[in-house]
Steps between C-alpha positions, in 0.01 A plus 500: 500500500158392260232303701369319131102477607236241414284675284164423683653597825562890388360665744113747427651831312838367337680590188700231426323386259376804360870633461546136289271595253656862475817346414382267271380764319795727512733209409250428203600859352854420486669371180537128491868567496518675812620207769259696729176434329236273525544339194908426522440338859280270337714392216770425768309221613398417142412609170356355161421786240204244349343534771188696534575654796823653328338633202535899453731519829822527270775650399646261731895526658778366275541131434819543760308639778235250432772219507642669832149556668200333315342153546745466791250345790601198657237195463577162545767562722656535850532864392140528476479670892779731482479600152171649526621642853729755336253517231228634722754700734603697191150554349361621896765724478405617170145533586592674794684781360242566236244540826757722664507693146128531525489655829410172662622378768905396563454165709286305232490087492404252295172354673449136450194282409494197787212293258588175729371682852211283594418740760387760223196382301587737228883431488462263149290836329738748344471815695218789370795671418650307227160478330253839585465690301528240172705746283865690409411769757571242722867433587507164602235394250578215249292415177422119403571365838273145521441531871528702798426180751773255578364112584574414820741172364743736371586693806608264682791490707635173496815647351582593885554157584771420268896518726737537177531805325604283164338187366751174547314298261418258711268564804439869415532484147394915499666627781303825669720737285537303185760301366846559476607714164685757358324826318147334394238714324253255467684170664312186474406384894348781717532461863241428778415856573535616146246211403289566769303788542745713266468370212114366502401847639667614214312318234152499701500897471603478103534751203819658572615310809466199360805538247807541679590761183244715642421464839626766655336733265254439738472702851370186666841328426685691751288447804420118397944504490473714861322212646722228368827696570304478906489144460856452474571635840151329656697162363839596648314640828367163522880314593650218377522700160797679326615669217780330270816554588685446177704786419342424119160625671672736753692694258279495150467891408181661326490774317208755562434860480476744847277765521682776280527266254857406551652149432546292855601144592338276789607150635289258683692534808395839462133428614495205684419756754164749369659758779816537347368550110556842440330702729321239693173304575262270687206397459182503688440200768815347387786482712788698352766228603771417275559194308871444739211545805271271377690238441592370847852341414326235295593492113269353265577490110345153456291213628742204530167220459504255272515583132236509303465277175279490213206212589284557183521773214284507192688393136334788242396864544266623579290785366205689710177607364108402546342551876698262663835296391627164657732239483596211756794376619572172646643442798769276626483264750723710726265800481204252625665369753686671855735169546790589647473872565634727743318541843418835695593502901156429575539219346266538224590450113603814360360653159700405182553848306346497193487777220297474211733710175407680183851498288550731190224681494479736222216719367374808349290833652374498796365172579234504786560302837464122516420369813609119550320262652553052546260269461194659489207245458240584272205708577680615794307803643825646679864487403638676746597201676662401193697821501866467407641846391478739292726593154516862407700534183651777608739641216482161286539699196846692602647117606402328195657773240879447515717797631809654648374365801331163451489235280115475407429207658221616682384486892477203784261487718463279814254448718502366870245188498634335807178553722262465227627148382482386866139609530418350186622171562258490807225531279289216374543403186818603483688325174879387593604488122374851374511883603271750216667851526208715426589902338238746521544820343310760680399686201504376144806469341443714140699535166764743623600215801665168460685305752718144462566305777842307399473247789249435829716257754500442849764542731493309849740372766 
């Protein structure tokens, strides 16, 4: 059985990363109609021809084995984990043959990249490897990445702390695995852990990994995926936590390709458990338990709390641009006021859930990250305290084009204020009838971007 490693725990003299880039390579020679090669792996998780990452990489497969294996990976969905399980099972084993081929080494892994270990003051840099030397002789060199340093705020784990897999809607409105669908490309709500770090970390590195079309074009993609495939069992490890047990999720089949290119078939019962997909693995410092292990006879698909409802919600969209764009809300007398509401055993007045949402978002390119912030006042010399979330964009182009797989009505985002409206309203000068929503992009938003924001509301208890 594969021990998957964190890449800036491989021990003084190892190859794993230097048998990477050999693949790469290899896989690079191969015709992008050859399942085995690099280029065919990465149009499995998508593909756009336009797109300059694409150009001079054809002739590409048939429009049938591009209908069968193309643009097939799972966003916006509770398929998101399991899907790009297989995904990276298949391409590991893959890689690892073309190693073996090489005269490398038979028991090769995927490492990982662990950015959110505060215990590592270099975990947020890309490793030297993915970036020295600066050129094609270089394996797991990109071109036109934007940075090779991930901010701190979109690391975070506070993904971990969400109990149901799926969003209900109501007091988890993502869910830690995304919301319940059927096949979805490019669905509209991503879940807590897709949101956050996958899909900022995504967007904060850029060029090819910020278009879901291209990303894994890029050899960062797979260890950035490693490390978010570990999360999953860190969550489950954690108890209280399970997978879905609807036979809809148990029993969905994906179609990949094995390592002699052959056609194959997974499920998602299939790799609830990482020691029982194909061959086996672990990972490092994580506890190989199962989810059946993990979940001590305590089944969790929603929080039964009170539902949520729409308190305030803006009447036109809204289109960003400039340094900075806001809008207010006003706020109901319920949201001002905690008459009535529920009380903790200690006997204290427990927090009223509050989400702040961003409904039909659609856009174009690759828009850069906002980060979102309430009631700033002016001249303020630090927002952080202001902080509410961050709003990546992730693949806004894919769900705003109409397809065999969505409607085009673009992505929801939503964004846990609870805490920050409580230590807001502690403040002085805090205003009872207003709340500014604040979205600042982090680089400038140019021609080839545009974003529309159908609809900011606010969903509390």
């Amino acid at each position: 059985m594969k021990e998957r490693k964190d890449v800036y725990k491989l021990p003084a003299g190892d190859t794993t990363l230097e048998w990477y880039s050999k693949a790469v390579i290899e896989m690079k020679k191969r015709p992008t109609r050859d399942p085995r090669s690099w280029n065919y792996q990465a149009g499995m998780h998508g593909f756009n021809a336009n797109l300059f990452w694409w150009q001079g990489k054809g002739p590409f497969p048939s429009p049938g084995d591009q209908q069968n294996f193309w643009n097939q990976c799972q966003h916006g969905s509770w398929f998101f984990l399991p899907w790009h399980r297989m995904y990276l099972a298949y391409f590991e084993q893959i890689v690892g043959q073309t190693i073996v081929d090489l005269g490398g080494p038979k028991d090769w892994a995927l490492p990982f990249w662990n950015y959110s270990d505060t215990s590592n003051p270099k975990a947020r840099v890309m490793p030297a490897a993915f970036t020295n030397p600066g050129n094609a002789t270089n394996g797991l060199w990109m071109e036109g990445r934007q940075s090779t340093t991930i901010p701190e705020r979109y690391v975070a784990l506070t993904a971990l702390n969400t109990l149901p897999f799926t969003g209900d809607g109501r007091s988890s409105p993502l869910g830690f695995g995304g919301p319940e669908t059927s096949f979805s490309h490019s669905g509209g709500t991503h879940g807590a852990l897709e949101s956050l770090p996958h899909d900022l970390v995504h967007v904060a590195i850029g060029g090819a990994m910020g278009d879901p079309r291209a990303a894994a074009l890029d050899p960062i993609f797979w260890v950035h995926h490693a490390n978010i495939d570990r999360l999953w069992q860190v969550w489950l490890n954690m108890g209280h936590r399970t997978d879905p047990k609807k036979a809809s999720w148990l029993k969905f089949a994906f179609k990949f390709h094995d390592k002699s290119g052959a056609e194959v078939e997974m499920i998602s019962s299939a790799v609830e458990d990482t020691r029982k997909v194909l061959t086996g693995y672990t990972y490092q410092g994580v506890a190989p338990s199962g989810p059946a292990l993990s979940r001590g006879g305590l089944e969790i698909e929603a929080d039964l709390s009170t539902p949520l409802q729409v308190v305030a919600a803006t009447n036109e969209t809204l289109t960003l641009g400039g340094p900075k764009t806001s809008v207010s809300l006003s706020l109901p007398e319920t949201m001002q006021k905690r008459e009535n509401a529920p009380v903790s055993r200690g006997g204290t007045v427990a927090a009223k859930k509050t989400f702040l949402h961003f409904e039909n978002v659609t856009g174009r390119g690759i828009p850069p990250i906002h980060d979102v912030y309430l009631n700033v006042p002016e001249n303020a010399e630090n927002t952080d305290s202001y902080y509410a979330g961050s709003i990546s964009f992730f693949g806004v182009e894919d769900a705003s084009t109409p397809s065999l797989h969505q409607a085009g009505s673009g992505q929801h985002f939503a964004l846990d204020i609870t805490d920050l409206m409580n230590r807001l309203r502690a403040l002085p000068g805090w205003d009872e009838q207003k709340l500014t929503v604040n979205l600042v992009p982090t680089q400038p938003m140019t021609d080839d971007n545009f974003v529309k924001i159908g609809r900011i509301s606010i969903y509390s208890e």
